[in-house]
N, C-alpha and C positions, 0 to 999 in steps of 0.2 A: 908807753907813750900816749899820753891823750891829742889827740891834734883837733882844729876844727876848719872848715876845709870853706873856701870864697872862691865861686867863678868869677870872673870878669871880664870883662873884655879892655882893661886898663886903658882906654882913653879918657875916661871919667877921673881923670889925676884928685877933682876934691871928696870926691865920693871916697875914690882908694886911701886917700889920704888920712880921711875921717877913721875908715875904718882902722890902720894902722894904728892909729891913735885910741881908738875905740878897746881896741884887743889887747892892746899893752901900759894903756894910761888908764883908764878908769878907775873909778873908784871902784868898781862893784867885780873887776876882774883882778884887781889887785892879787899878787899872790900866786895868781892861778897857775900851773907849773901847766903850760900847753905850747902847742906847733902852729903856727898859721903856714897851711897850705894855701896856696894861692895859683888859680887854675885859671891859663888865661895868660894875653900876652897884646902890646900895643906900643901905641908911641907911651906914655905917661911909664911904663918901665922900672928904667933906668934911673928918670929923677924918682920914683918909689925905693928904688934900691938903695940909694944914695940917705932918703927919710930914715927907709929902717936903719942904716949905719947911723946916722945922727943922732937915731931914739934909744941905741943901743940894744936894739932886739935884733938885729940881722942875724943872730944864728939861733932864731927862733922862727924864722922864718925860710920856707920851701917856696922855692919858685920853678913850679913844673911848668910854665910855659902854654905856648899853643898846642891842645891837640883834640884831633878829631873823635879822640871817644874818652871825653872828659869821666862817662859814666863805670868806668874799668876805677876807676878811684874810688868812688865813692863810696865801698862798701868797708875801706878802711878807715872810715873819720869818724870821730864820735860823734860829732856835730858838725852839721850843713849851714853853714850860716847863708840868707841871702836879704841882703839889707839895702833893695834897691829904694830908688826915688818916687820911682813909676812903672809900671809893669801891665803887660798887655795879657797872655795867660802863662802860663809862669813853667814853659817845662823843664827846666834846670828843676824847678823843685819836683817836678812827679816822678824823674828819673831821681831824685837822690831817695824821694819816696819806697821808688820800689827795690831801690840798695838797701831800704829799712834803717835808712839813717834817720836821728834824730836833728828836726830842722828847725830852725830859728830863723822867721821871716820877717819882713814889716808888711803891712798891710796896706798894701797899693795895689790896684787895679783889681784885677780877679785872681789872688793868691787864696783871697779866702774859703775859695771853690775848694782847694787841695787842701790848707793848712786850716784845720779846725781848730781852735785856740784849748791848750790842753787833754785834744782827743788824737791828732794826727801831728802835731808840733805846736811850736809855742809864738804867737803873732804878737810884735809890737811897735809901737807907732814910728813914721817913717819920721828918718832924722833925730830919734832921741835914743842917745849915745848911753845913755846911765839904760835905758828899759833895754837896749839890746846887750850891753854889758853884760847885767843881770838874769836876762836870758839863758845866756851862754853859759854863766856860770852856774845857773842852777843845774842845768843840763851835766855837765862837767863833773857837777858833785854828787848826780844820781843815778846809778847805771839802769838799775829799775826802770826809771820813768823813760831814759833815756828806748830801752828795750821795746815797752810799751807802749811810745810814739810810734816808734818804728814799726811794729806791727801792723798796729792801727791803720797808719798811712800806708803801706805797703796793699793794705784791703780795702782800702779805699777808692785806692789807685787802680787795684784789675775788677773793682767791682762797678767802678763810674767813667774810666780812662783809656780804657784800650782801644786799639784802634776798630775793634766790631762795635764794641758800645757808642765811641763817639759815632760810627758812620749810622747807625740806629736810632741815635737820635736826630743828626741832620737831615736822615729821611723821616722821620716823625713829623720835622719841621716842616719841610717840604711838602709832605701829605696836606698838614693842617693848610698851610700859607695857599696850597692848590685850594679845597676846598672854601678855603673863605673866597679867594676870586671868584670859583662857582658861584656860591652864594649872591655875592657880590651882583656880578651880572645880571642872575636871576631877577632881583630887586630892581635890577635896573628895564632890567624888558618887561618886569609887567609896570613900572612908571610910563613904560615910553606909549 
């Protein structure tokens, strides 16, 4: 079974929509004998369930629904896909990271922190359905690379991401941001 696996939080009906279309219509996935998982649950749904029956992939499709440790999945997909619009720091992908799954992101907001293009997964521009198609399906058709993402990211992740490193750095920050106020000040009382 190859599957490639999509969080959501399914209120986003045209985003879901796209990608439905994206995973089963494309050109560049054409063919592909795969599973969309689909992780995640909301009003948008049911009219999605209703699309997949339309498009004729409804039993290509998993609907695991709402749950609270989406990260117990993720070491079973070949591919992570996460193909949002906009994104603030992306941990859906450092937890799929450290499952050592192979991800397929777009590049929005600060994904590119996690997702090194060809070193940790594969980034492609948000909203183009053929580059993320094609994504997917390279992934699909290379377990190797697939493996080799997945490491990769996986070392990236406990070497830049854990929660000692991040709290390491926001006292780094902290120090410096002290320090320049010192500074700061100092300049200021010998003007005054």
């Amino acid at each position: 079974l190859v599957s490639v696996c999509l969080t959501a939080a399914m209120t986003a009906f045209y985003c879901l929509r796209l990608w439905l279309w994206v995973f089963f219509r494309t050109p560049a996935l054409a063919g592909a004998i795969a599973t969309l998982v689909l992780i995640g649950d909301g009003s948008e749904r049911r009219p999605l369930e209703r699309l997949a029956q339309e498009l004729g992939v409804h039993e290509r499709v998993v609907w695991i629904g709402w749950s609270d440790e989406p990260r117990r999945y993720l070491g079973a997909f070949d591919v992570f896909a996460f193909p949002s619009r906009s994104e603030g720091f992306p941990l859906a992908v450092l937890e799929a990271l450290l499952a050592r799954s192979a991800v397929v992101a777009t590049d929005v907001g600060s994904v590119a922190e996690a997702i090194r293009d060809w070193e940790t997964g594969l980034l492609v521009p948000a909203e183009d359905s053929a580059a993320l198609g094609g994504a997917i399906r390279r992934l699909l058709a290379d377990e190797a690379l697939r493996r080799r993402l997945g490491e990769h990211g996986r070392r990236l992740v406990l070497e830049r991401f854990t929660a000692d490193r991040m709290t390491r750095a926001f006292e780094s920050l902290y120090d410096a941001d002290r320090e320049a106020r010192a500074v700061a000040a100092e300049l200021i009382a010998v003007r005054a």
